[in-house]
SESELO-778598 format. One line per field, with one value per residue (C-alpha): x, z, y. Coordinates in steps of 0.5 Angstrom, whole numbers. Example, Ala and Ser with C-alpha at 12.3 -4.5 7.8 and 13.67 -1.06 7.14 Angstrom:
2
X	c(25;27)
Z	c(16;14)
Y	c(-9;-2)
***
This chain:
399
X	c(0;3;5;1;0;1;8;11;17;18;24;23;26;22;27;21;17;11;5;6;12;10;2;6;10;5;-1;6;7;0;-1;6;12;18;19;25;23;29;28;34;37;31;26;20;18;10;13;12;6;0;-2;-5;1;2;10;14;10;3;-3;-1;5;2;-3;3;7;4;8;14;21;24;32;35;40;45;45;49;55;59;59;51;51;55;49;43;47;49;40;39;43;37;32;27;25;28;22;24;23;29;30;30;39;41;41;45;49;51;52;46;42;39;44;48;43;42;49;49;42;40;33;32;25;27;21;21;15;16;13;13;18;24;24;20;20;18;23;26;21;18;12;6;-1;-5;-1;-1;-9;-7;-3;-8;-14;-17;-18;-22;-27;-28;-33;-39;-42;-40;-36;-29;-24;-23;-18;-20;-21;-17;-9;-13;-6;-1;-6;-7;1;2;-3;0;7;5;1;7;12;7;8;14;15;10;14;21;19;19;25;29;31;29;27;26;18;17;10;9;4;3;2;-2;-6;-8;-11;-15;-20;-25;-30;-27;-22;-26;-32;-27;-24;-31;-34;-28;-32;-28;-31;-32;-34;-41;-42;-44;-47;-44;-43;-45;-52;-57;-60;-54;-53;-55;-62;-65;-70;-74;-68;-61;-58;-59;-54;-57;-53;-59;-55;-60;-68;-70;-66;-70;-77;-75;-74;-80;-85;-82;-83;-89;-89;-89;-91;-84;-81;-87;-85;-82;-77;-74;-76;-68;-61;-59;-66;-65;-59;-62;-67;-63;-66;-74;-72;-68;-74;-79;-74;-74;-81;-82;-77;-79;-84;-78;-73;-66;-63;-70;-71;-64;-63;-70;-67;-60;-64;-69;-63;-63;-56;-56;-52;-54;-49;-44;-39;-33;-34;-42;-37;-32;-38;-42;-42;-40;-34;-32;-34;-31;-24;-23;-21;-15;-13;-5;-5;-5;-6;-11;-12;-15;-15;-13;-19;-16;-19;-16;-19;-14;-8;-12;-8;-5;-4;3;7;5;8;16;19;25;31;27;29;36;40;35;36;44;44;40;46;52;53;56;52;58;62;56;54;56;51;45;43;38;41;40;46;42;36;28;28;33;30;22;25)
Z	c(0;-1;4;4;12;14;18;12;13;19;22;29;32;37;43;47;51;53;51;52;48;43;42;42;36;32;33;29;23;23;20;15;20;19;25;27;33;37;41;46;45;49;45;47;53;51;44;50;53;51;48;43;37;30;29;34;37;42;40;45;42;35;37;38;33;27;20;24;22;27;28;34;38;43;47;54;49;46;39;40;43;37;32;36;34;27;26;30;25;20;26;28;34;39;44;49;55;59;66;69;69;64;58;62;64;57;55;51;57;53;53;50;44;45;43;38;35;36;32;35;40;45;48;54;56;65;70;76;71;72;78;85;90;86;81;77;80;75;74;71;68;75;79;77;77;85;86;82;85;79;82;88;84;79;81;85;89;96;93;94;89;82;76;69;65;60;60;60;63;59;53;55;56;49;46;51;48;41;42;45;40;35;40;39;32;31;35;32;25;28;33;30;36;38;45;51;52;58;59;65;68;74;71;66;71;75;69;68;74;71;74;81;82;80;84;89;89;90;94;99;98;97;91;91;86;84;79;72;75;73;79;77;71;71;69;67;68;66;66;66;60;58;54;55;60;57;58;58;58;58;60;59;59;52;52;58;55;49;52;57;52;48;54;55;61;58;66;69;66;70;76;81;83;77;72;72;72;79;82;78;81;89;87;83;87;86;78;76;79;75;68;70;71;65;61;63;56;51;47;49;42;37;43;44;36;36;42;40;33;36;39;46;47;49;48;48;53;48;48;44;39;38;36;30;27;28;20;23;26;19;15;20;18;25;23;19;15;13;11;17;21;25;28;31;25;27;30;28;21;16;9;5;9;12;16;12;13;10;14;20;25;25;27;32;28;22;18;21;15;10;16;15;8;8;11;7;13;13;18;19;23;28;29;36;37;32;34;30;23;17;13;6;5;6;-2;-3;1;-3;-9)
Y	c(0;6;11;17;19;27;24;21;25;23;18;15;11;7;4;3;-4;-6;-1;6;7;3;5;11;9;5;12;16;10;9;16;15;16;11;7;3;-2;-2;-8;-11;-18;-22;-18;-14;-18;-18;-22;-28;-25;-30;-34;-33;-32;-32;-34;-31;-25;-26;-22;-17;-14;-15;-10;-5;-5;-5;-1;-2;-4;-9;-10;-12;-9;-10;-3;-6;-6;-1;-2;-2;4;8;4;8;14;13;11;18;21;23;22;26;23;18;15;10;8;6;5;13;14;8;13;17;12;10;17;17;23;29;34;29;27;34;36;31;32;39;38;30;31;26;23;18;15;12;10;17;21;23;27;29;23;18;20;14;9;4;2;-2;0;-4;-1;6;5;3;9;15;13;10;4;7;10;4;-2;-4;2;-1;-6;-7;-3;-6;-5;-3;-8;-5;-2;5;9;6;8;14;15;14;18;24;22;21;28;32;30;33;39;39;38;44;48;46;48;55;55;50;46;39;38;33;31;26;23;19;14;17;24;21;17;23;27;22;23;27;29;26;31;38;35;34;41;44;40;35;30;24;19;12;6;7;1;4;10;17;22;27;26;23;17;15;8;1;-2;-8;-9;-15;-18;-15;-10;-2;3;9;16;22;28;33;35;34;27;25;27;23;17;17;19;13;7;10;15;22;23;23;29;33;29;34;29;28;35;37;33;35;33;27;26;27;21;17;11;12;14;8;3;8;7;-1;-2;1;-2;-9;-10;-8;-12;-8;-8;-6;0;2;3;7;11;13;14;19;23;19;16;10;3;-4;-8;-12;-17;-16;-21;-17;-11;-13;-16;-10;-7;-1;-3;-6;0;5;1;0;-8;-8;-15;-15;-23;-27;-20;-18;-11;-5;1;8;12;18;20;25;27;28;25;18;12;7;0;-2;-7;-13;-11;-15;-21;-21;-17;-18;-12;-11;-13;-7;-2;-3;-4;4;7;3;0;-7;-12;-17;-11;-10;-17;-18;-13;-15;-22;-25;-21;-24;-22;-22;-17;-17;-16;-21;-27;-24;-25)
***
């Protein structure tokens, strides 16, 4: 497919692991940069994370490193070290997320790529940051919903704190990072100065509280788990129907009336308990059983297509199977299909300039051998630091 994104010109090389980093990396390839995956001798340790696997690769780091170019180098060595810098030579951005100081300690801190590469944006994604006392500590998505608060307002009113079933702090940490290289980028067409972007967990994790933090510092109540329900509009929450559950998300009087004249009873918006979003929060209770009792007769998947058709947002509570075959999904482009690959397509869409889908994502070291042979480099004087070449090119071994 050929390459038409809005970052086709841009290099990256993507020294990253696990998930932040590296969903940073494939948001900036999916829209036209070339990314090298820079992966250690052992590999990216989510190769190993299944199953289930296609070749050498779970579906984990499959889902992270689509249209990239993958070569493995060994950075602990010296020799390592001074190719990192000959790929940075014609780079425009190094993501990495490497223990707080091992940069630094190989004489590869920011001052020193800095130095070197005046215009190199230089993005680290960490657990807590580099600095203040958690400075340098390392972390992990579940831990980090641990530490910011984020378990503690997820799960069962009453019940216990409960992981979000989703990485959704590592994700979020790669979109602020893919979204502040482009900061950075943006700015260096102007200055002509690279810079150093830091995107942290537990940074990423806090701004993630909303409307828990600004309700807190309004009204010092602490928040906690409150099952589907939101804290702050009502009804918000799911249903019980005839059939499957509903999930009604009514966030103002015109959506309520909507959906009470709809299920049959144009009586409740008149009723003073429940005629504005906020009396409607006070008796949340006494709502819910009113909406249950009157939802009782109807299927959840013919009211809630005829709801969200007349304005009333509103989702029928699906499985993840129900969602890639939903003929939306596909005609949204959101799955994508490289041969034997299966994956997520880009939710960013641009008219002009769209995602494009051009490589599944790389064996171990499998593009080693074309990255040296771009830069004339010969493969047989770094081969104690690429473990996995192939000393015969990607082309080559088509043909």
């Amino acid at each position: 497919m050929i390459n038409t994104g809005s970052l086709a010109n841009l290099k990256i090389v993507d020294a990253s692991r696990v998930l932040g980093g590296p969903y940073a990396g494939q948001i900036l390839a999916d829209h036209g940069a070339d990314v090298i995956k820079l992966e250690p001798p052992a590999g990216d340790e989510t190769r190993g994370w299944g199953p289930p696997f296609l070749g050498d690769a779970a579906s984990y780091f499959l889902g992270l490193n689509r249209n990239k170019r993958g070569i493995a180098v060994d950075l602990s060595q010296e020799m390592g070290r001074e190719l990192l810098l000959t790929l940075l030579e014609d780079a425009d951005v190094l993501i990495e997320n490497f223990k707080t100081g091992t940069m630094e300690r190989w004489g590869l801190g920011h001052d020193e790529l800095a130095r070197r590469f005046p215009r190199l944006i230089h993005c680290r994604v960490s657990g807590f940051g580099s600095d203040g006392p958690r400075g340098g500590l390392p972390g992990y998505d579940a831990a980090i919903q641990a530490l910011c608060g984020i378990m503690s307002v997820n799960g069962e009113q009453g019940g216990q704190p409960l992981r979000v079933g989703l990485p959704v702090v590592d994700m979020v940490t790669g979109l602020n990072a893919a979204l502040g290289i482009l900061m950075a980028l943006n700015e260096r067409a102007t200055s002509g100065k690279g810079q150093f972007v830091e995107a942290s967990l537990y940074d990423c994790g806090v701004s993630l509280l909303h409307p828990h933090l600004p309700n807190y510092y309004l009204s010092g109540k602490v928040a906690g788990p409150s099952g589907n329900a939101h804290p702050n509009i009502c009804p918000y929450d799911t249903f019980t129907t005839g059939t499957e559950p509903i999930f009604l998300a009514v966030g103002n009087n015109r959506q309520f009336a909507t959906l009470c004249t709809m299920i049959d009873r144009p009586d409740l918006p008149g009723d003073p308990r429940f005629a504005s979003n906020s009396q409607r929060n006070i008796n949340r209770d006494a709502l819910k059983e009113q909406l249950e009792a009157a939802l009782a007769p109807f299927d959840c998947a013919d009211l809630s297509e005829r709801l969200i058709k007349a304005g009333v947002p509103c989702g029928a509570v699906r499985s993840i199977d129900q969602v890639i075959a939903d003929p939306h999904t596909i005609h949204r482009e959101m799955v994508v299909d490289i041969g034997e690959y299966r994956g997520t397509g880009s939710p960013i869409k641009l008219s002009r300039t769209p995602a494009s889908y051009r490589r599944a994502p790389p064996a171990f070291a499998q593009h080693s051998a074309e990255v040296m042979a771009e830069r004339a480099l010969d493969p047989d004087s770094y081969r104690d630091v690429l473990p996995g070449l192939d000393p015969e090119p990607q082309a080559k071994r088509k043909a």
